[in-house]
Each structure stands twice: as structure tokens, then as C-alpha cells.
N, C-alpha and C positions, 0 to 999 in steps of 0.2 A: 701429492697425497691422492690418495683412490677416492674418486667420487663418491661410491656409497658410503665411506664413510666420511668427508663433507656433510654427504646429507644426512646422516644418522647424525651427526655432532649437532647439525641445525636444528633435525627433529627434537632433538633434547631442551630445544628452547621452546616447544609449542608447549601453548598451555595448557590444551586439550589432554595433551599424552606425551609431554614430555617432562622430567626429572624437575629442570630447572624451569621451564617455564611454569610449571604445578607450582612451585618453589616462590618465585616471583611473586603469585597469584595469593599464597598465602598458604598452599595444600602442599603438604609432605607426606609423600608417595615413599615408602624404604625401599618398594621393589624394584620402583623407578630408579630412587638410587645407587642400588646394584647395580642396575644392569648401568646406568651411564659410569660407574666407575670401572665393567668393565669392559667396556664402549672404550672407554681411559685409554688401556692398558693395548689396543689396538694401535694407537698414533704412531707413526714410525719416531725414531730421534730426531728432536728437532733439529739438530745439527744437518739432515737432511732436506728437509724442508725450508727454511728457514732458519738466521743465524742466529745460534744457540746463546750466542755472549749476550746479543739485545736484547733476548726474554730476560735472560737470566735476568741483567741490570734494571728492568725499568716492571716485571709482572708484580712483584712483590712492593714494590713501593709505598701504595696504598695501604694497605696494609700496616706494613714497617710503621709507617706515621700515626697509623689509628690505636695499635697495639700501644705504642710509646708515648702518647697525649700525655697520660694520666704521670708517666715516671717522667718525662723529658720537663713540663710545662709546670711553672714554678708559682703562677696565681693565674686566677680566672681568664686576664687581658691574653698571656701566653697562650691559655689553651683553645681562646677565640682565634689570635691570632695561627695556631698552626692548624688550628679546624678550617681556617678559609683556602692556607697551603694545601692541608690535604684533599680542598675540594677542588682548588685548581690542579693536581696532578692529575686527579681521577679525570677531570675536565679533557687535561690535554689527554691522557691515555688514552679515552675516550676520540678526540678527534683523531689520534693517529692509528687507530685500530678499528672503531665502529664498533656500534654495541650490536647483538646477534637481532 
């Protein structure tokens, strides 16, 4: 991947002036968010960089778990129980990726 844009994806995490780090902070910037969506559209295919079937399998996961709590989780104890799953996924995603 081209350096500048490494570092443009990083700068999108400052909180000064970037998208998501504004985001984080509690400020929602829209202009910000243009432009890092299309910051986005710069990435080459993952398929290049990186193997495309890993993301695919394991970015969305979190997600998938939090989305489904409420439909999958059948009394309160379930939905404690798959809130701690989905916090140890995030966990591990977190150590095998780093957060920005």
C-alpha cells in the first residue's frame, strides 16, 4: 500500500482533524466524513495487500453478534452471556490487528 495513503488512513484517526478520531471524541464532522469515505475508495483490493478470505471472515463478526443479541438471545442470562462473547471477539480482533 502507498505510504501517503497509510498515513492519510491514520490521520483519519486524529482527533484534531480526523473523521473518526472527531468520531471517537464525540464530534461529527459530515465533511470529515466525505472525505474519509473517499479516502475509502482509494485502497487498492484487498486481495492485494492482504488476504482478502481473512477480512472477509473475521471484520464483520462483531458486528454480526451485536446486530443478532436481541433476535438470537432467548432471556436476559443469554444476552449477558453472548455480550461477554461479543466482547471477547472484539478483544481478540483487537490483539491480532491493533487498534489505530
Amino acid at each position: 500500500m502507498e505510504d501517503d495513503l497509510l498515513e492519510a488512513l491514520e490521520e483519519a484517526w486524529d482527533v484534531e482533524s480526523g473523521f473518526l478520531g472527531k468520531l471517537r471524541a464525540g464530534r461529527f464532522d459530515p465533511e470529515a466524513g466525505e472525505a474519509y469515505v473517499a479516502l475509502l475508495s482509494r485502497i487498492p483490493p484487498i486481495g492485494e495487500t492482504v488476504d482478502s478470505r481473512l477480512v472477509q471472515l473475521i471484520w464483520f463478526a462483531p458486528t454480526l453478534i451485536e446486530w443478532q443479541t436481541e433476535r438470537a438471545a432467548k432471556n436476559e442470562k443469554e444476552v449477558e452471556k453472548l455480550g461477554h462473547i461479543w466482547d471477547q471477539v472484539r478483544e481478540a480482533l483487537i490483539a491480532l490487528l491493533g487498534l489505530p
